[in-house]
N, C-alpha and C positions, 0 to 999 in steps of 0.2 A: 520442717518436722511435722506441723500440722496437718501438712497435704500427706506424707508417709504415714503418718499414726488412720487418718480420715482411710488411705488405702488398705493399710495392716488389718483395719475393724471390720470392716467390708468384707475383704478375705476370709477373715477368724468367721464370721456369723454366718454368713450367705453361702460360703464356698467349701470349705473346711474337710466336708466329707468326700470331692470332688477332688481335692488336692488331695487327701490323704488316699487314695485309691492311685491315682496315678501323680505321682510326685512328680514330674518329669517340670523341667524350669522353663521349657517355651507354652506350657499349660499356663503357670504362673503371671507370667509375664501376657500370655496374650488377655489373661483376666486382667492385669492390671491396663493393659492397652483397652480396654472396654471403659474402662473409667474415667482417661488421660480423659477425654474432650470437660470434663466437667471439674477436674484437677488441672489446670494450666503449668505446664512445667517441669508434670511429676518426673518425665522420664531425663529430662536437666538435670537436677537436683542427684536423680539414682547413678548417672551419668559419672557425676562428677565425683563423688561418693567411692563409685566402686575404680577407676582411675589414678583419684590424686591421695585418697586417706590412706595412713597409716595406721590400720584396725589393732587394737590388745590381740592378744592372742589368749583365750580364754580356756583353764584346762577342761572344764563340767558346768555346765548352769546347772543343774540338779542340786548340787551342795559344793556349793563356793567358797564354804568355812573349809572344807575337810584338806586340802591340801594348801591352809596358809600356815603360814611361820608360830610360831609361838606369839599369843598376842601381847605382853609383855614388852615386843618391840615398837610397838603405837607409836608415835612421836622423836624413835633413835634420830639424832642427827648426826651420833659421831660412830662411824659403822664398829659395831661387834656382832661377829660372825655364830661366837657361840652363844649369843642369843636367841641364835633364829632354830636351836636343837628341838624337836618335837618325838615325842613317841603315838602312834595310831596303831589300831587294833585293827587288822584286815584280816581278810577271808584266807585260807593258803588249806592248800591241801599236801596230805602226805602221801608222796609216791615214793616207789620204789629205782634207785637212783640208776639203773640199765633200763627203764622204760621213759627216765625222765623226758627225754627226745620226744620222747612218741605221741607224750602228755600233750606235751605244748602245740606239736603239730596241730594237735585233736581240738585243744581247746583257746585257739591263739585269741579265740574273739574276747575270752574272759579272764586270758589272763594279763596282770597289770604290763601296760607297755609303757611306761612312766621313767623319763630318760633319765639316766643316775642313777636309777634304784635296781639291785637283780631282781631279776623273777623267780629265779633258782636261790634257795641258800641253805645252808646245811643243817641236818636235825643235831645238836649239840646231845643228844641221847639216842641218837640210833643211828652209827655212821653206812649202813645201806642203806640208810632212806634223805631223800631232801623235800625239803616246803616247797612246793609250788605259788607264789604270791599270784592272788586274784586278783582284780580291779574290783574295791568295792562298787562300784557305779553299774559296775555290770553282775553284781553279786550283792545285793543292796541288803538281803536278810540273812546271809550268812546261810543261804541254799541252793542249790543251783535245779537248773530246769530241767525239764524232760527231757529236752535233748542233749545237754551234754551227762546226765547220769546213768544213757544210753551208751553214751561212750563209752565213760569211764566203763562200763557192766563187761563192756568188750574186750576192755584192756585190765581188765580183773584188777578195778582198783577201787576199793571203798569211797562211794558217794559221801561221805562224812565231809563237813569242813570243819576246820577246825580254829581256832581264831589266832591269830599271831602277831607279836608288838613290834612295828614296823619301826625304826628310826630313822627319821629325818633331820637332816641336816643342812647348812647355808648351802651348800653344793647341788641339794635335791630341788632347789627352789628354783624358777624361771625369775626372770627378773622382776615382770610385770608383776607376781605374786608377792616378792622382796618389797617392791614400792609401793605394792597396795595396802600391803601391814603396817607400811612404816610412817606412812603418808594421815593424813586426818580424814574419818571415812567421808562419801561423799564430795572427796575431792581428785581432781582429775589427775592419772599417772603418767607420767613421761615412758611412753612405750618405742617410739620410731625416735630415729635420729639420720646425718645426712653421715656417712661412710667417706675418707679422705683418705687414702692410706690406711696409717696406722691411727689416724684421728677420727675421732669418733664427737661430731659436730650436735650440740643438743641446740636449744631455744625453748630455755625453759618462762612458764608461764612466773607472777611473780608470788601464789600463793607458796611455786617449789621452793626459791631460794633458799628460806632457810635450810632445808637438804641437800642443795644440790651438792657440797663434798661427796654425800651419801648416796645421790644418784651418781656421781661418776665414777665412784669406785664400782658401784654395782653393775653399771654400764660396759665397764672395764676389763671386771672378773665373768662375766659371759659371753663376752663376745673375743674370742682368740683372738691373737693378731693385733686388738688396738690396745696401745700404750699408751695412749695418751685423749684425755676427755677435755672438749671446751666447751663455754657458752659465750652467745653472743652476749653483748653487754649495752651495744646500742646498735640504730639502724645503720644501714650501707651508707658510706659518704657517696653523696654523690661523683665527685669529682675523682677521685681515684677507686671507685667501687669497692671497697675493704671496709670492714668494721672491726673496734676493740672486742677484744675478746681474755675472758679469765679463764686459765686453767685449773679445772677441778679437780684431775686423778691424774697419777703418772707422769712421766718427763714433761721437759717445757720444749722438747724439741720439735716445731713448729714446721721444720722445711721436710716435707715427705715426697712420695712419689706413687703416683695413678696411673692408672690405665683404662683407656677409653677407646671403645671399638677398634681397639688390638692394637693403642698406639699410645706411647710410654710419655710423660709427661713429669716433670720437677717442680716443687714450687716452694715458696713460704706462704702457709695459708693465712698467716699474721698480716702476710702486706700485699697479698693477691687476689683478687674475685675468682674462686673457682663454683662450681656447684653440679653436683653429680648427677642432679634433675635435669639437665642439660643436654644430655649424651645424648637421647633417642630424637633433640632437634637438631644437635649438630652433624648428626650424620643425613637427617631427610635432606635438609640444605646441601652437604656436600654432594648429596648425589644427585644432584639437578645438574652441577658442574659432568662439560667432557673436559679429555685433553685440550689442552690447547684452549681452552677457557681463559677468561683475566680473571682473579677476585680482587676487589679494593676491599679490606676488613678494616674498617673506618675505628672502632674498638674492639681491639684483635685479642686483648688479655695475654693472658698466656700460651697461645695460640691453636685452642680447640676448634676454631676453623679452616684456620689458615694453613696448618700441619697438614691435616687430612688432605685439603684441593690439593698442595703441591704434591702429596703422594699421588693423586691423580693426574701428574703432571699438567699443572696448571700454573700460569705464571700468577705469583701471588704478592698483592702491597698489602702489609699487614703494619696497624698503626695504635699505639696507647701511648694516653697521656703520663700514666703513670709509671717514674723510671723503674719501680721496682718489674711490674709486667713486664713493660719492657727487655732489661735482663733476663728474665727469663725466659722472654719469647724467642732472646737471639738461642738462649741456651738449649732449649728444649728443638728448635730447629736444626741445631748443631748434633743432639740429641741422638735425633731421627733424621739425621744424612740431609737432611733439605735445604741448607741454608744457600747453597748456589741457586735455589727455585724461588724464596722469598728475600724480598726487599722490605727489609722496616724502620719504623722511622717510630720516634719520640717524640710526638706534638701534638696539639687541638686538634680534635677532629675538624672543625671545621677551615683550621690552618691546611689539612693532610687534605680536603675535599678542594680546596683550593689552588692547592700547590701539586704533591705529585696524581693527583686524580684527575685534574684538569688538563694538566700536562700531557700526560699519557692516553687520555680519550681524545685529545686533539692533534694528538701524531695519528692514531691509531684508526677512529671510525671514518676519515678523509679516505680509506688505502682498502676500507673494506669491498669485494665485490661478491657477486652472485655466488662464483665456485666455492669461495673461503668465506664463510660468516665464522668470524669469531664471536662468544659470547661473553658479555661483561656484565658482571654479578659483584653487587654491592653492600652488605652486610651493614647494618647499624647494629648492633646488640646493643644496645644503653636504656632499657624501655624507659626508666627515668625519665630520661632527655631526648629523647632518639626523634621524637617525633620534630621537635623544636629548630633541632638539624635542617631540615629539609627544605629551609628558604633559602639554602647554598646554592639548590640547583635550577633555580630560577636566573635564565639567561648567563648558565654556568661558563657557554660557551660563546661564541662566537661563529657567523660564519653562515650557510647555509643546509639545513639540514640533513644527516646520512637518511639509510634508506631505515624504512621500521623495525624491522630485523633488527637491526644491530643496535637499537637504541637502549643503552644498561638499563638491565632492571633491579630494585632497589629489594631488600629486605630490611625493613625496618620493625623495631620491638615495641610495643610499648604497653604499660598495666592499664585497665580499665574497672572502673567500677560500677558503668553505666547498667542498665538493663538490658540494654543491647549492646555489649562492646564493642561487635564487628560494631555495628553501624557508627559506633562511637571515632573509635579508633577511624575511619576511612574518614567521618566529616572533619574530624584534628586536621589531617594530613593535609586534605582540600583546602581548609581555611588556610595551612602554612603554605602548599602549593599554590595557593591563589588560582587553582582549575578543578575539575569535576572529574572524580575517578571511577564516575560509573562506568559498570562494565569491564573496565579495564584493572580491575584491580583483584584480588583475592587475599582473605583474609583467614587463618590460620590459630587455631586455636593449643598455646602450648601448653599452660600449665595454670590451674589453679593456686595464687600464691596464698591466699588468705581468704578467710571468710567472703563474699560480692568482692574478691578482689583478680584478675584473670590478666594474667600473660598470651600477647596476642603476635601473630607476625603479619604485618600489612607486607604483601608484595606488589609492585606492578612498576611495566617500565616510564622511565620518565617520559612525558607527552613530548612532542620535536619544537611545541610552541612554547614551555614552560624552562627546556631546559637551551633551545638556543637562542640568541639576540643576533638578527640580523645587521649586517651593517648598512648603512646609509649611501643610498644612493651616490 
């Protein structure tokens, strides 16, 4: 924040009249690139910012009172709707209601475009004429400028404004505007949430709790489609990747259905890992896969990788410990026609790394030649633990080495908090490989989970001295 306020100041003093002349955002930015060397970072920080936040949606900074709730609701925690009724005095002009069209065309920039509320409504004493509603913000004195009373001059309509009591209601209000009334000022608003269906997934901080009924109805009544509001209530277990969770608003009906780069998916989100930040990694990975591909999904979930490869027909072992994934993964295969292309199985990964993944690379990369490289691709998703895994593939096999080509390569997950995560996450690995991934390795930047917290993917294929054990003379 220091380093952005240090840049903002810079901008605001030195540059101000330069930016306001030519607005354009690579002007902006290449001034802020004049600075990076003496700011370390700054473009990291904007990076991640403009990527991973979930920003309020804010109606005016001008006057940020004029379209809240009635302040009266400060502190509601059991929602009343007809509380939040206000009356405003806005700008509105009287036309003549066979030009009203022609009005608006003319003047679309000033007049109010505020979703819920008309912009037309009728003069309750003069039924050929109707109110045109302004946008005070763009009418701030109840006059308007030179050039739209040039307009109107045209369309022979008196410049006059006239002033008119707007009514607002629970309906006219956004959400963010709902919880910022209702919330203690100065205290942070639940704006973004994770979309599941018809679940509408919050994590709320713990000054909200006492509101949260009241955020999740609110969350509820603006967003069509979701019936039903949860928050988490503790972290992911590790072991079967699910956390409890309270229902706030709506049914308790928990098992819904998603869609994820055009591909249908069931679940109970109660006793399943899903997470819809996911989709734009599960599809880069899929598409590294051809036909004819192998994937082993070592924690497969409910089968957001493992679906996709076999639609790419790719022979696919897809594997979770937990039975409820499980079931679902046969289901949602069954689903989506696939379950003749995947094999899965219910066990420890590092049972599944042992058992059918050893099995199946030791029929398979013996038979590989020049013409037919098949490619074996190995998925960890557990950043948790994932990295912890990977003393399985040390002298996994037996035998003497296939050719480099064919030697699987690994995707593994895991969070870092370090300053340098890549570097972080690749030295973990080495120390659990017990060999040196330099060079050979790439590392993958998915998601900012938390504050210095970053979701990473190490990829590279296993070295032929770490993953086979020679036999004895």
């Amino acid at each position: 924040l220091w380093r952005l306020g240090y840049c903002a100041r810079l901008l605001k003093t030195n540059h101000f009249r330069t930016a306001a002349s030519n607005p354009s955002f690579p002007a902006v930015w290449m001034l802020l690139a004049q600075h990076s060397g003496t700011i370390p970072g700054l473009f990291v920080v904007v990076q991640k910012n403009t990527l991973f936040t979930m920003p309020e949606t804010v109606e005016d900074k001008t006057d940020p009172e004029l379209y809240l709730p009635h302040p009266g609701v400060r502190g509601m925690t059991l929602l009343n709707r007809e509380a939040f009724k206000r009356t405003l005095v806005v700008p509105a002009l009287k036309v003549r209601k066979e030009i009203v069209h022609r009005v608006l065309k003319s003047l679309k920039q000033s007049v109010l475009q505020r979703p819920g509320l008309k912009r037309v409504v009728e003069d309750p004493e003069d039924e050929d004429s109707r109110f045109v509603i302004l946008d005070p913000h763009k009418v701030p004195d109840f006059s308007l400028g030179e050039s739209e009373q040039q307009v109107l001059k045209e369309l022979s309509v008196p410049a006059e404004v006239c002033r008119y009591q707007l009514e607002l209601g629970y309906e006219n209000f956004k959400s963010e505007e709902i919880l910022r009334a209702v919330l203690p000022q100065g205290q942070e608003v639940t704006s973004g949430f994770s979309r599941v269906g018809h679940i509408a997934h919050l994590n709320l901080r713990d000054h909200q709790l006492p509101y949260r009924h009241l955020i999740g109805q609110v969350i509820m009544d603006k967003n069509p489609g979701v019936t039903c509001v949860v928050n988490k209530t503790n972290i992911i277990d590790s072991t079967y990747r699910n956390f409890e969770m309270e229902v706030l608003a709506g049914e308790s009906n928990l098992v819904t259905k998603v869609k994820e780069n055009n591909i249908s998916y069931e679940l109970d989100f109660s006793k399943v890992y899903w997470n819809p930040r996911l989709s734009t990694e599960h599809g880069r990975i899929v598409a590294l896969l051809r036909a004819g591909d192998v994937l082993f999904d070592v924690f497969a979930g409910v089968g957001p990788f493992a679906i996709p490869a076999a639609k790419r027909r790719c022979r696919v072992f897809a594997n979770d410990l937990n039975p409820d994934s499980y079931s679902w993964l046969l289901h949602n295969c069954r689903l989506n026609k696939v379950h003749s292309q995947v094999k899965a199985f219910n066990m420890d990964g590092r049972a599944f790394l042992r058992g059918p993944v050893r099995e199946e690379l030791s029929k398979e990369l013996p038979l590989l030649g020049e013409e037919h490289q098949t490619a074996f691709h190995i998925v960890m998703n557990l950043p948790a633990l994932a990295v912890e895994f990977l003393d399985v593939f040390r002298h996994l096999l037996v035998g003497e080495p296939c050719s480099p080509a064919g030697l699987p390569t690994v995707h593994c997950y895991g969070f870092s908090k370090h300053r340098d995560p890549a570097r972080d996450i690749q030295e973990r690995a080495e120390a659990v490989l017990g060999t040196s991934l330099a060079g050979r390795c790439s590392t993958f930047l998915v998601r900012n989970v938390a504050p210095s917290k970053e979701m990473l993917c190490l990829s590279f294929q296993v070295p032929a001295d770490v993953l086979y054990k020679r036999p004895c003379p």
